[in-house]
C-alpha positions as CSV (number, residue, x, y, z in Angstrom):
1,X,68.9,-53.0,20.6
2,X,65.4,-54.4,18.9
3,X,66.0,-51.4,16.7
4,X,69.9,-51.6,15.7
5,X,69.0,-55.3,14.2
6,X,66.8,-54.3,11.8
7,X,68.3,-51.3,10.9
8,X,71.3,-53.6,10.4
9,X,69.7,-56.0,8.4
10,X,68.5,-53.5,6.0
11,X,71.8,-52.1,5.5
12,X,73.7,-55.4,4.8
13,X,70.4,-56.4,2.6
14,X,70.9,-53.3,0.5
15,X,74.7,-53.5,0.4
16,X,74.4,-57.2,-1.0
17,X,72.0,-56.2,-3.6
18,X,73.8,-53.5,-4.8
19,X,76.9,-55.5,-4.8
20,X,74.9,-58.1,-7.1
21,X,73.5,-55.3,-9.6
22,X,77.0,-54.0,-10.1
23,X,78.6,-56.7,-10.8
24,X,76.1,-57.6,-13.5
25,X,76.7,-54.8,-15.8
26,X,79.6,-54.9,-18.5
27,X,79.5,-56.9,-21.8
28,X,76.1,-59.2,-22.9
29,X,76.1,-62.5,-21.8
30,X,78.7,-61.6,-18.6
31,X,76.1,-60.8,-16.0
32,X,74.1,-64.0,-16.2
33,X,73.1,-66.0,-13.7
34,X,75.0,-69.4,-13.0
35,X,73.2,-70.9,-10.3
36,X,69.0,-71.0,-10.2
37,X,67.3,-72.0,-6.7
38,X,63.8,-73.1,-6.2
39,X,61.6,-72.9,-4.5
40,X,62.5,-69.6,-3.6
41,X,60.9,-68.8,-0.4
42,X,62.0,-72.2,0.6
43,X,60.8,-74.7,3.4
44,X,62.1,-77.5,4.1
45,X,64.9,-78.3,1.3
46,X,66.0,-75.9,-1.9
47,X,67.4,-76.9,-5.1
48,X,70.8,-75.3,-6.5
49,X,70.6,-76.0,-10.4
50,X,74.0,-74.7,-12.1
51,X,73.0,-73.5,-15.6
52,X,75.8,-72.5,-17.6
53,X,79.3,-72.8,-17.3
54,X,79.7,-75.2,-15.1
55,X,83.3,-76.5,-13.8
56,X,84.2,-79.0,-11.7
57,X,85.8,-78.0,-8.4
58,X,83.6,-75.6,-7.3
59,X,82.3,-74.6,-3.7
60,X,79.2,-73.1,-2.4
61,X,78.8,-71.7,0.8
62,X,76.0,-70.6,2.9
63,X,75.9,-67.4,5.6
64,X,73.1,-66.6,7.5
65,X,72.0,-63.4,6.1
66,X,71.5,-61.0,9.5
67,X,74.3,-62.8,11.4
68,X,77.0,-63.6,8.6
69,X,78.0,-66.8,10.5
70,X,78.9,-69.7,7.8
71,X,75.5,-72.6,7.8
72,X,77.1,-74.7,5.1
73,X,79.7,-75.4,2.8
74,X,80.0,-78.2,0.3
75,X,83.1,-78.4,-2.5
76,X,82.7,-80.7,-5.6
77,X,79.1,-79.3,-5.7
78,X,77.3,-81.9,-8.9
79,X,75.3,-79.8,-11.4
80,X,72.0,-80.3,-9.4
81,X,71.9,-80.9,-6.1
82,X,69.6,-80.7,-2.9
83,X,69.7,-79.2,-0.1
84,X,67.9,-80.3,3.3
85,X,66.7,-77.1,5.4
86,X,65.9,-78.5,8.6
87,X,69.0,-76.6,10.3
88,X,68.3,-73.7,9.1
89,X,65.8,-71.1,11.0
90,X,63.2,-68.8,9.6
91,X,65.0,-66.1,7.5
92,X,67.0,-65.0,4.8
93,X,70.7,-67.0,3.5
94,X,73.6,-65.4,1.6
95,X,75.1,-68.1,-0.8
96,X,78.4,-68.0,-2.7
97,X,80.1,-69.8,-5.4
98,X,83.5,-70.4,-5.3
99,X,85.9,-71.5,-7.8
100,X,89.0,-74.2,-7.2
101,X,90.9,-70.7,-6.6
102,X,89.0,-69.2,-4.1
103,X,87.5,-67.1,-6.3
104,X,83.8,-66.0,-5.7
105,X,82.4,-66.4,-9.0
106,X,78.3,-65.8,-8.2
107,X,76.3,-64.3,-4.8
108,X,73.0,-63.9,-4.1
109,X,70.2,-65.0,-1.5
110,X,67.6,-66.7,-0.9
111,X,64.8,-67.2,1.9
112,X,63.5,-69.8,4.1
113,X,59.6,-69.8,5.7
114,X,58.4,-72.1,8.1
């Protein structure tokens, strides 16, 4: 068992990444990034700053990256908002944003430290 979890994490790591690198190839200008965290290893809060594009109506949610349970979700996110870490344990997140449709219009991850 200690050696299926890593194994697994490594797997859903590299699937999640790939996922991301594919989806940023196509025409200029398509594959940029929306959202930008800092600070990225995180502590005790991280900072979602949407650069481009951005819509009112939209959702992020946040997995927990080995387990895939759902941490948090927020809709109406602002342009720039904060969120407090103290709920989250030691490890790495999986964060989507969603459009009013459902839609997941950006992925990626980041990490917390203690």
């Amino acid at each position: 068992m200690k050696r299926f979890l890593p194994i697994l994490f490594f797997l859903l790591l590299t699937a999640v990444t790939s996922q991301a690198q594919s989806s940023r190839t196509g025409q200029p200008g398509e594959g940029d990034r929306i959202v930008k965290l800092y600070p990225n290893p995180a502590t005790s809060y991280i900072t979602f700053d949407l650069q481009r594009n951005y819509k009112k109506g939209l959702t992020v949610q946040i997995y927990n990256g080995v387990l895939g349970k759902k941490m948090y979700e927020s809709q109406n996110i602002t342009e720039k908002f904060t969120l407090n870490l103290t709920d989250f344990t030691r490890g790495i997140y999986i964060y989507h944003l969603v459009d009013a449709t459902g839609k997941i219009i950006e992925s990626g991850k980041f990490q917390v430290s203690r």
